[in-house]
N, C-alpha and C positions, 0 to 999 in steps of 0.2 A: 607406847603412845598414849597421852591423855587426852581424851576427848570431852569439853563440854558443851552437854545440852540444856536450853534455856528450858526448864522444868515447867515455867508459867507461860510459855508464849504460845499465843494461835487461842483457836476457840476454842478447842478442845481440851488445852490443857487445866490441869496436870496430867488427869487418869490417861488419855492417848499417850502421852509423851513419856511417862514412865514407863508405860506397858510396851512402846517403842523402843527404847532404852535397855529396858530387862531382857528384848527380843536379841537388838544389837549386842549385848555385850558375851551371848551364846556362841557367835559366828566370829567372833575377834579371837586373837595371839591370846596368850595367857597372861603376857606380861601388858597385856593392854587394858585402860580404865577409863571410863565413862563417868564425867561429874555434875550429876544432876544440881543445877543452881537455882536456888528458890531458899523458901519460908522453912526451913530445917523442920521445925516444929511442928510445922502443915504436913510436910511430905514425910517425916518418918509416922506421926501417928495415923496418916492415911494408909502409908504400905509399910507396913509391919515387914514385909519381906526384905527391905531395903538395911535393914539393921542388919543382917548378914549373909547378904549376898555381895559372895567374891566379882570384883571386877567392879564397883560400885561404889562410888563416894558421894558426899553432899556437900556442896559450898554455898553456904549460907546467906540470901540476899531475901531479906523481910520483904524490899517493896515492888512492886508491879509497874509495867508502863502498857497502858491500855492501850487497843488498835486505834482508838480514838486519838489517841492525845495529841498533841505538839510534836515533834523530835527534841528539836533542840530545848525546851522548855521543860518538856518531863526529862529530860538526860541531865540539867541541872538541878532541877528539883528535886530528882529522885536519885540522888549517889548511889546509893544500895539496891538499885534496883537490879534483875537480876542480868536485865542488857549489859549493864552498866560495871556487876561486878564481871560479868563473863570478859568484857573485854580488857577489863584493866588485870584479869589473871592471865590472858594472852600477849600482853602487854611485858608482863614482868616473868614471861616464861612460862610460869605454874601448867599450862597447856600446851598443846599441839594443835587444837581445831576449836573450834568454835561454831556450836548452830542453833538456829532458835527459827520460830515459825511465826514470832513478836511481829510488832509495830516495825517494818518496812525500813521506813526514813530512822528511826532512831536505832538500828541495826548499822545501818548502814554509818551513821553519822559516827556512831561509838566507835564502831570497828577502825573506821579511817583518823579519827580525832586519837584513838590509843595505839593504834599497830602499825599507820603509818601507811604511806604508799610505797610500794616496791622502788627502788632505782630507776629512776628514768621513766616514770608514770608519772602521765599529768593527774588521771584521772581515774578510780575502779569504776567498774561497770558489771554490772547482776548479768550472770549467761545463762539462760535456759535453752533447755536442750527439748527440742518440741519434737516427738514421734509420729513419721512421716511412713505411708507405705514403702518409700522407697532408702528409710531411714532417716535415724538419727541427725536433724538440724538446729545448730545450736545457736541463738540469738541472743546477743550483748549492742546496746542495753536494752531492757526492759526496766528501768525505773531509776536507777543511781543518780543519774545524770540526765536532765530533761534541755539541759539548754548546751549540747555537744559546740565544739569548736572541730576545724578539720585534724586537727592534731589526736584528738579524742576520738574519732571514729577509726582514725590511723592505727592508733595503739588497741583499738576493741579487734581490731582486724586481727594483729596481731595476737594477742594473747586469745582470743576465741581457736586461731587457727592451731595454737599451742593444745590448747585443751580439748580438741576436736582428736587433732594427730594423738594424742597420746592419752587417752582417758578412754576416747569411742574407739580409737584405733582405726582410723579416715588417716591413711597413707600422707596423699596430698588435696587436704580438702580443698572445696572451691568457694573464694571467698566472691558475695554478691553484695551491694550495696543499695540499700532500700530507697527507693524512689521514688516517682509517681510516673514514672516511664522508663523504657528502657535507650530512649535516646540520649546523647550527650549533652542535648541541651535543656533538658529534664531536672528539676530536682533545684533545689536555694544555692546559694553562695556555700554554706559549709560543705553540700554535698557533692555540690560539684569541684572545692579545689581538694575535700578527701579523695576524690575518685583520682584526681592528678596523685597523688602522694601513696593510694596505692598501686595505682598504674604501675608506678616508677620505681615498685620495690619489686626487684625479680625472684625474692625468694616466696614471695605469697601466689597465692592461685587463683590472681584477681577475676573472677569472670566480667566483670562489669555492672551495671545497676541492675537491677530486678525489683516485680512490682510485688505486691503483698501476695500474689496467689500462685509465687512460682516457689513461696516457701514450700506447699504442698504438690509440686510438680514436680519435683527432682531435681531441679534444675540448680540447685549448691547444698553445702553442707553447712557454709556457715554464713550467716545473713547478718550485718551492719547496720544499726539504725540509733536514733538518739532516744533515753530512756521514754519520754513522753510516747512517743513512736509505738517503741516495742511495748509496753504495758497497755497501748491498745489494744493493740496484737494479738498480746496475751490474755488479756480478758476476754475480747471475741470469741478468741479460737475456745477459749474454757465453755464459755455460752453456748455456741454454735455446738459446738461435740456434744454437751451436755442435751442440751433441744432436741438433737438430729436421734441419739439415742432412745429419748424420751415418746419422740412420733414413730420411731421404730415399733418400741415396747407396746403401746398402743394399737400401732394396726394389727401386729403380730394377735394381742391379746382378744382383738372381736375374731378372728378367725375359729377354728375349731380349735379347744384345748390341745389335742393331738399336734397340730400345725404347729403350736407356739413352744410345747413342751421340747418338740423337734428341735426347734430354732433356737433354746435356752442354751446349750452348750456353745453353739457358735456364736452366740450373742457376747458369753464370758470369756471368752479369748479371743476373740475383736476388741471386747473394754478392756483388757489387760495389756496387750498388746501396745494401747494407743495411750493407755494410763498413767500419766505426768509421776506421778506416787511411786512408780517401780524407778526414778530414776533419784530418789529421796528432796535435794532441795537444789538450790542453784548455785554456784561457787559466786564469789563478790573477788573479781579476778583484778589482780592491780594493785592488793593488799598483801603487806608484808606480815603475812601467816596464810593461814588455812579458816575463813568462815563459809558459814555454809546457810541462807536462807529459805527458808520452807514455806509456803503455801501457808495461810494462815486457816486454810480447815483441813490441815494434816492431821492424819489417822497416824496409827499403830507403825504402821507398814512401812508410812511415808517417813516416819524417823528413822525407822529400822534402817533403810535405805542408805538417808541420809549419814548414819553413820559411818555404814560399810565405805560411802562414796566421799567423806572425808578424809577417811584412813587414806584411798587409792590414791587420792589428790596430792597427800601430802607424800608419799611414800614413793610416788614418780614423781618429784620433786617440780612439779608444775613450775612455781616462782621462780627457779632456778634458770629454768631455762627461757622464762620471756624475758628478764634481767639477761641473760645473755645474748637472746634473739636483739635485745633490744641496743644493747651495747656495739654490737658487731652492725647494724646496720647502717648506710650513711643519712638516715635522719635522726639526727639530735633532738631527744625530748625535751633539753631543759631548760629554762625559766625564758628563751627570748625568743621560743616558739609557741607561747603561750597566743601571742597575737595569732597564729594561722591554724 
């Protein structure tokens, strides 16, 4: 399997993303390769090690698309960039995966404008998997898609429940649909005729609507919302953990040295535990391949991850079977339920 990782994206790169990369390609098959895409010239004479290290190639993209930029405006501007070659080499085969910690919307835009949507997908949607005391819950979307139709929530259901059952290994997850109550008469026009449309499909494990804080109640595995939504979500929850840590470490630290020293071991397997980064980056589900987006202040680790957790993706043949989930079910994705 060839894997490539976007050598220039996020804030840390190059140096995290290589040293992620050289970590990842330790824990892979032998016949498997990792192709760092960037500035050739920049990244061999920064890592000397890259010039012969087995399992490691370089595909050449001179330009950069900043966290800042445009999507669509830097992805024409900049052909060569390395978004842009990474996905037009997924496009014509040359790979198997594709991940990068880049600019978001121009990930996103590339991957769907070259690789295409899956059969019977209206729409991909970003799934993060958010670590819950009581596990793993995975929410799609968080950013792809900010203006959902009910058809689009329909199919996040879907392919989230796919990737739930067979990635986390949730039997038969419980799919909950984000709302601002848990009443039926709760929630806009989309999300009330998606709750009809998954109501009505018996193979999913609809619970019914849920509000933001039963993400961390137990109360389903896999949560429904349109990307504007979930990337609130998501940033909160990143704040709020990071904060809650933060006045931890503090009160812990006016106490007696003794007290705090105590408390340092159980403090680092709580943040490990609840740490987005042990789960590398997010699948962009809906896409005909395998990309993978990462945190844009991903470390070492968080690629290392991200590689392993491409490999799995692709290797349980994810696509395969919501194209089939999708096929075999009686709602029709294509083009004249674009209206519901």
């Amino acid at each position: 399997m060839r894997i490539a990782v976007d050598a220039m994206g996020g804030d840390n790169a190059p140096d995290e993303i290589v040293s992620g990369a050289l970590e990842a390609i330790e824990l892979l098959d032998k016949d498997d390769e990792v192709v760092l895409v960037g500035p050739q010239s920049q990244l061999l004479s920064s890592f000397k090690k890259l010039r012969s290290r087995a399992g490691i190639s370089i595909a050449d993209a001179p330009d950069v698309i900043a966290m800042d930029e445009k999507p669509i405006e830097a992805l024409r501007a900049k052909p060569k960039s390395s978004i842009s070659v990474m996905a037009k080499m997924a496009k014509l085969g040359q790979v198997d995966a594709v991940i990068s910690a880049g600019n978001t919307g121009a990930c996103v835009a590339a991957f769907q404008m070259r690789m295409r949507n899956l059969e019977g997908v209206n729409r991909p949607g970003i799934a993060v998997v958010f670590p819950t005391f009581d596990g793993p819950v995975t929410i799609c979307d968080v950013g792809a898609n900010i203006a959902c139709k009910p058809i689009n929530l329909y199919q996040y259901a879907v392919m989230a429940s796919v990737h739930s059952k067979n990635i986390l290994g949730i039997e038969s997850p419980r799919v909950g649909l984000m709302s601002i109550g848990k009443e039926d008469a709760k929630g806009n026009e989309a999300v009330k005729k998606a709750r009809e449309l998954l109501r009505n499909d018996p193979n999913l494990n609809f619970i019914g609507n849920i509000e933001g804080r039963d993400i961390f109640k137990g109360v389903c595995d896999v949560a429904i919302c349109e990307g504007f939504v979930g990337n609130v979500i998501l940033k909160l929850t990143e704040g709020l953990v990071g904060g809650l840590f933060k006045a931890i470490k503090h009160e812990l630290m006016t106490e007696k040295l003794r007290l705090a020293m105590k408390f340092k071991p159980i403090m680092q397997r709580i943040y490990k535990k609840y740490d987005y980064n042990e789960y590398g980056g997010a699948p962009l589900i809906g896409i005909n391949g395998t990309a993978l987006i990462c945190h844009g202040s991903s470390k070492s680790r968080t690629i290392k991850n991200a590689v392993l957790a491409a490999k799995k993706y692709h290797t349980e043949k994810i696509n395969d079977k919501i194209v089939e989930y999708l096929a075999n079910t009686s709602f029709q994705t294509s083009s004249q339920n674009e209206k519901i």
